[in-house]
Structure formats: structure tokens, C-alpha cells
Residue, then its C-alpha position, 0 to 999 in steps of 0.5 A: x527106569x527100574x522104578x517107572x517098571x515098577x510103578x507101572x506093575x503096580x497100576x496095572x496090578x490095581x486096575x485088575x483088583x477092580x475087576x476081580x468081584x466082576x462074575x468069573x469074567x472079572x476074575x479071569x480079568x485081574x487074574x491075567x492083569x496079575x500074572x501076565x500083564x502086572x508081573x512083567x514090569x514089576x520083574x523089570x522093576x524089581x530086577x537086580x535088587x535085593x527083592x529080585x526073586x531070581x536073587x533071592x530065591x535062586x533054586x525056585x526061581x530058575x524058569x522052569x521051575x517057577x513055570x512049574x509052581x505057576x502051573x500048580x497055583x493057577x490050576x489048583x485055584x481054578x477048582x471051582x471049590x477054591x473059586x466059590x471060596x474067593x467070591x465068598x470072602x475077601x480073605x480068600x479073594x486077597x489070598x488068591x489075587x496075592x498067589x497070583x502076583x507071586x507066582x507070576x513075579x517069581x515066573x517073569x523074574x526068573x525067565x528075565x535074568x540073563x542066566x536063563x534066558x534059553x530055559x525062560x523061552x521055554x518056561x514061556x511057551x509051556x506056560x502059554x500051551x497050559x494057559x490056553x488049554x485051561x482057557x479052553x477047558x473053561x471056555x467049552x466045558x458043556x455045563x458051569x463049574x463056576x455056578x456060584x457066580x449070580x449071572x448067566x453061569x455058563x454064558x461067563x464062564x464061557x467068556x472067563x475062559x476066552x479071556x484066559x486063552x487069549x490074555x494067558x496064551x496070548x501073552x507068555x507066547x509073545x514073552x517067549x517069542x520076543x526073548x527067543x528073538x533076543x537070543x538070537x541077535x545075542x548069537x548072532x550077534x557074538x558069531x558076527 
């Protein structure tokens, strides 16, 4: 089973790669396939191994610390300096799409391991509010920050942040609410 999550993050992991030279829309697409849709199965996969983040890494790998780094990484590679430097070299683009994958493993690892399941609901929902205000920010900012890109700047611009809104918010707001769910049944559950 662990093996099948795995696979699946991977998939998905390459799936997004196509994307990432597709204007700021393509990256915003494999940027969320890798922290947000990747990350999550690969975590199950990895889960009580000896690559399990939250095993290795445990001081870093506590919820609301990896939210913390998570926010920091995907922030600062939105600084449309950092941007122009991914879409210009591939070293760059690989190193982004890398830190990505990391920071959402190490996120996703650590809200999953059942020591932290209250502090990953929240790690989950502060993640979902930063996703979707940096979606937004995008989204309506009145000029392009990303005019590196060859077609209609703002017009792409405007979709990568809807994409990021939606995926990003979309997706640590369910995470959140499915494990805040869980908690609860586990409660009830051990009151019953």
C-alpha cells in the first residue's frame, strides 16, 4: 500500500514537471501538483520508513514549523527576480520545482504522523489562508510582476494566481478539514 502512495506522488510529481515551462500559469500548475497534490501520497508512501521526514528530521518536521518553512519557500520563490531566474535556466527551474517537493513532504509528513494530528489541522488551515492570500495577491495585482513570461503577462499572471487560490487553498483547507474530522471520531470514539 505504502508503495502504491508512493508511486502515485511520483506520477503526479511528473505530470506537474510538464507544466512548469508552460508561462506563469504552467508553473503555478506544477508548483501546486508538487506541494499540494504530489506531496500528500508521497508522505503516505514514505510514512514510518527511514526517509519519513517527520522521523528524521523530527525538530523541523513538527506541523507548524514546516508550515512556517513551507511559507518562507513558496513566498520567497514568488519574488518575480526568483521567478525570471527559474524560467531562464534550468538549473534554477529544477532547484525551484525541488524546494517545492521538499517543503511540502516535509509539510504533509509532518501534519500526517499521528503525534501531531491537532497541530497539523492548523499548520493545514494557516497554510490554506497564505496560499490563498498569495493567490490573490497574484491574481488582482493591477500590473505584471511576472512580464518575463512572452504572452499576455497580466492576463497569465491573473490565471497562475487563480490557480494557486484554488489548488493551495483549496487543498491544505480540505487536508485540514478532513484530519480535524478524524480527530474527532478518534475522540469520540475513545469517550464512547
Amino acid at each position: 500500500m505504502k508503495r502504491s502512495w508512493l508511486m502515485l506522488g511520483v506520477a503526479l510529481l511528473s505530470v506537474g514537471w510538464a507544466f512548469s515551462t508552460w508561462g506563469m500559469t504552467g508553473h503555478m500548475v506544477a508548483h501546486m501538483i508538487a506541494v499540494a497534490v504530489a506531496a500528500p501520497p508521497i508522505a503516505l508512501g514514505l510514512q514510518g520508513t527511514r526517509f519519513d521526514p517527520a522521523l528524521r528530521l523530527p525538530r523541523l518536521a513538527t506541523p507548524l514549523a514546516a508550515a512556517m518553512v513551507e511559507a518562507v519557500v513558496v513566498w520567497g520563490c514568488h519574488v518575480p527576480a526568483l521567478r525570471r531566474l527559474a524560467d531562464h535556466g534550468l538549473v534554477w527551474l529544477v532547484a525551484e520545482q525541488m524546494s517545492f517537493l521538499a517543503v511540502g513532504l516535509l509539510l504533509w509528513a509532518a501534519v500526517l504522523a499521528p503525534r501531531h494530528r491537532a497541530a497539523g489541522v492548523a499548520a493545514l488551515l494557516v497554510t490554506s489562508m497564505h496560499m490563498t492570500l498569495l493567490g490573490a495577491l497574484i491574481g488582482l495585482a493591477p500590473r505584471p510582476l511576472y512580464s518575463h513570461h512572452d504572452m499576455g503577462a497580466l492576463a497569465d499572471q491573473q490565471m497562475a494566481g487563480v490557480v494557486m487560490l484554488l489548488v493551495g487553498g483549496v487543498a491544505y483547507l480540505c487536508g485540514g478539514l478532513a484530519m480535524l474530522a478524524r480527530l474527532l471520531q478518534t475522540k469520540e470514539e475513545a469517550h464512547a
